[in-house]
C-alpha positions in Angstrom: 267.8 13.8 211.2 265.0 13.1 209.4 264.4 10.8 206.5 264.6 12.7 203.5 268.1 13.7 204.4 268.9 10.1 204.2 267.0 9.1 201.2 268.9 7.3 197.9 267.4 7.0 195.0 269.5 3.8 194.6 268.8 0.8 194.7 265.6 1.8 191.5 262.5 0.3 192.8 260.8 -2.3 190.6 257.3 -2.4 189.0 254.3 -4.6 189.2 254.7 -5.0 185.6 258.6 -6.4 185.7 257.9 -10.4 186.1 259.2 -12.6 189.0 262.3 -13.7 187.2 263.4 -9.8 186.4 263.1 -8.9 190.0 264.9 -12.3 191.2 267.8 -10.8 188.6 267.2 -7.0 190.5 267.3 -8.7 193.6 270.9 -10.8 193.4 272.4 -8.0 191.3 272.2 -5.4 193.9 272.9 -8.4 197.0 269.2 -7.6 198.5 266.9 -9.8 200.5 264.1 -7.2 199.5 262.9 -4.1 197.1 260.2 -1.6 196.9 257.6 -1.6 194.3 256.1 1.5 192.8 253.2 1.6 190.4 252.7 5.0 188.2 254.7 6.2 191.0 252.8 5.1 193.7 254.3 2.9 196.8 252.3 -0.7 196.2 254.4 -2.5 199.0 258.1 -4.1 198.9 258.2 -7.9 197.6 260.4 -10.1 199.4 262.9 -12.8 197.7 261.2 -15.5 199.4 257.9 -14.5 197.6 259.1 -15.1 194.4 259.8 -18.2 194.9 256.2 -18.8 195.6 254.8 -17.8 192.6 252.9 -19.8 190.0 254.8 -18.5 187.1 258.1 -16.4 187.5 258.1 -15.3 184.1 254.7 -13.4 184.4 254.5 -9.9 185.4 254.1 -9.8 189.8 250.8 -7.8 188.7 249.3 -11.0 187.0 249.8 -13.2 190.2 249.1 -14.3 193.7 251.6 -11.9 195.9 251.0 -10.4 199.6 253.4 -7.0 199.7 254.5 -5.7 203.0 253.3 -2.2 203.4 256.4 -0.9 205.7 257.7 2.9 204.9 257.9 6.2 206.3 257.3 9.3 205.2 260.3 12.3 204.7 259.6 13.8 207.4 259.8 11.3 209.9 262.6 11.3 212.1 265.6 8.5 212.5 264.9 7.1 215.5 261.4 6.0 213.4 262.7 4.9 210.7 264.8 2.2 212.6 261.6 1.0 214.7 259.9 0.3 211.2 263.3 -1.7 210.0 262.6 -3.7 213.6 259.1 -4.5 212.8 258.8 -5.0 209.1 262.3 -7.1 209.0 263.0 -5.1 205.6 266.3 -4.2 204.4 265.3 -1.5 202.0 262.8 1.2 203.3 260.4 3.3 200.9 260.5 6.7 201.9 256.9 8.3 200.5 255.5 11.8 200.2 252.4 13.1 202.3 250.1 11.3 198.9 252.7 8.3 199.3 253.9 8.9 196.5 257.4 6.9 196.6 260.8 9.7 197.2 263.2 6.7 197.6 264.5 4.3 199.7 266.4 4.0 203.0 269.2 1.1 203.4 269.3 -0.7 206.7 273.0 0.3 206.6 273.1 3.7 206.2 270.1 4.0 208.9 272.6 2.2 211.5 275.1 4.2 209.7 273.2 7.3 210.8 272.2 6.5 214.1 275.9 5.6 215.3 276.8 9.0 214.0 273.5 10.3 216.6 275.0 8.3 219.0 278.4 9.7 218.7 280.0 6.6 218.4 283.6 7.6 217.8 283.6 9.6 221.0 284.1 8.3 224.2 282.6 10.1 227.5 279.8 8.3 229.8 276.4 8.0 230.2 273.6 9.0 232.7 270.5 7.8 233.0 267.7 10.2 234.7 264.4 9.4 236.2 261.8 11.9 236.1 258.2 13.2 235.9 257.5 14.0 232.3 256.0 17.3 233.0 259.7 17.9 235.2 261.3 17.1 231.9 263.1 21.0 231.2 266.2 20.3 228.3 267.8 23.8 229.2 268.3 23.1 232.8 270.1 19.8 232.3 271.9 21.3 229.8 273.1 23.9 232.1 274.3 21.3 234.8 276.3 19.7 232.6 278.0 22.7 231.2 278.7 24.0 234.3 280.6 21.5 234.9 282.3 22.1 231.8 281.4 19.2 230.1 279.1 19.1 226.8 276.0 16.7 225.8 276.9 14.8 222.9 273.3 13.1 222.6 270.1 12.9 224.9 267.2 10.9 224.4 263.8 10.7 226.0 261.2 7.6 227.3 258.4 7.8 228.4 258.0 4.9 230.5 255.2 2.6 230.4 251.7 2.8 231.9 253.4 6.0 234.3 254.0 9.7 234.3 257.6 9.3 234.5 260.2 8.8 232.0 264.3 8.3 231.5 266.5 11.1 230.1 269.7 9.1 228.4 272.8 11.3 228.4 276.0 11.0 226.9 278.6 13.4 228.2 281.4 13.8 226.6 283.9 13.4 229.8 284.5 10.1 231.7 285.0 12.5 235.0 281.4 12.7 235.7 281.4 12.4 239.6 281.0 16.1 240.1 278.2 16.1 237.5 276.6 13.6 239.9 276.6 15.9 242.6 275.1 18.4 240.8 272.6 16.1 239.4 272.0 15.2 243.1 271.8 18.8 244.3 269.3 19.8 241.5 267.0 16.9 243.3 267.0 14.7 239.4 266.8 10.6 240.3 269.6 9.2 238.6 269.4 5.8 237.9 272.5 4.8 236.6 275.8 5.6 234.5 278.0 4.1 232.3 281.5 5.0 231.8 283.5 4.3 228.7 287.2 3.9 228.9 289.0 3.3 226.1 288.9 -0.7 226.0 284.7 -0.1 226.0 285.2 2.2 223.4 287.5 0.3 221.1 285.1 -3.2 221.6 282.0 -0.7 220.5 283.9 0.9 217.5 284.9 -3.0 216.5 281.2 -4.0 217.5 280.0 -1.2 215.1 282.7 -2.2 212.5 281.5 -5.7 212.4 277.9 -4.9 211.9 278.7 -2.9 209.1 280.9 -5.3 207.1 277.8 -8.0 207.9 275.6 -5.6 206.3 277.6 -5.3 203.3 277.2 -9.1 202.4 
């Protein structure tokens, strides 16, 4: 999944010509802490709630005053798991999505990102997890993938990291069984270090569903 997939077009960016109190208005209307602003279609930056309140005159045009922009986006090509590192860092709730010349494509919300990603992490289906520890350049997808179908179970997700300052990284697996002893042993046989599992049952899976649900009706505010 990559972000132009995910891209809206709502909520409309604002311009460095609107003036403080305009984007204030923009701002509550559409419940946001934060909005992008474009310039002859160019990404300037996005402009925060709290910096309106700091400037001089609210009823001047933001391109006539005193305003540090963040410059957070990604571009469309970038994948999901990016996108959410750049919500981490920049604290933004709306993320530009630019072209290759940054010219701004739209934005991202922080709730159809998480949205997104829980559908990655296949949150409405229960199985377990197993965690691998490896040598990156051991790291072959089509022979874990054939362990764990041969024990006829499927992968629902998998995801790779490179641990720090080392050769070796973790491969995250989520089955799509809770019966994953046998998989162990395969695991096991196949020489892979595996470093630990999680099994859902259904009270685990329940509290993440309502953990997920909860988060989502917070980021509706």
């Amino acid at each position: 999944m990559i972000a132009k997939l995910i891209l809206s077009s709502t909520p409309e960016p604002v311009r460095l010509s609107d003036s403080g109190s305009d984007i204030l208005y923009h701002l509550d209307e559409n419940h946001l802490d934060d909005i992008p602003v474009v310039n002859k279609g160019l990404l300037v930056g996005s402009v925060k709630e709290s910096d309106i309140y700091t400037l001089d005159d609210p009823d001047k045009p933001l391109s006539s005053q005193k305003v540090t922009l963040a410059r957070a986006f990604v571009y469309e090509y970038q994948p999901i798991l990016d996108v959410l590192k750049v919500f981490a860092s920049s604290k933004l709730t709306v993320l530009p999505v630019v072209d290759e010349k940054e010219h701004y494509s739209g934005c991202i919300t922080l709730k159809k990102a998480v949205s997104e990603m829980a559908e990655i992490l296949a949150v409405d289906n229960p199985g377990a997890f197993i965690v691998l520890e490896l040598n990156q350049n051991d790291y072959v997808l089509s022979q874990i993938a054939q362990i764990v179908e041969s024990q006829d179970s499927k992968i629902l997700n998998l995801f790779v990291t490179p641990l720090p300052d080392s050769t070796m990284a973790e491969v995250i697996i989520k089955v799509n069984t809770r019966e994953i002893q046998a998989l162990i042993q395969t695991f096991n046989r196949y020489n892979y270090i595996i470093k630990a599992t999680y099994t859902e049952d259904e009270q685990m899976h329940d509290d993440l569903r309502d953990r997920y649900d909860s988060l989502m009706r917070y980021l509706s505010i």
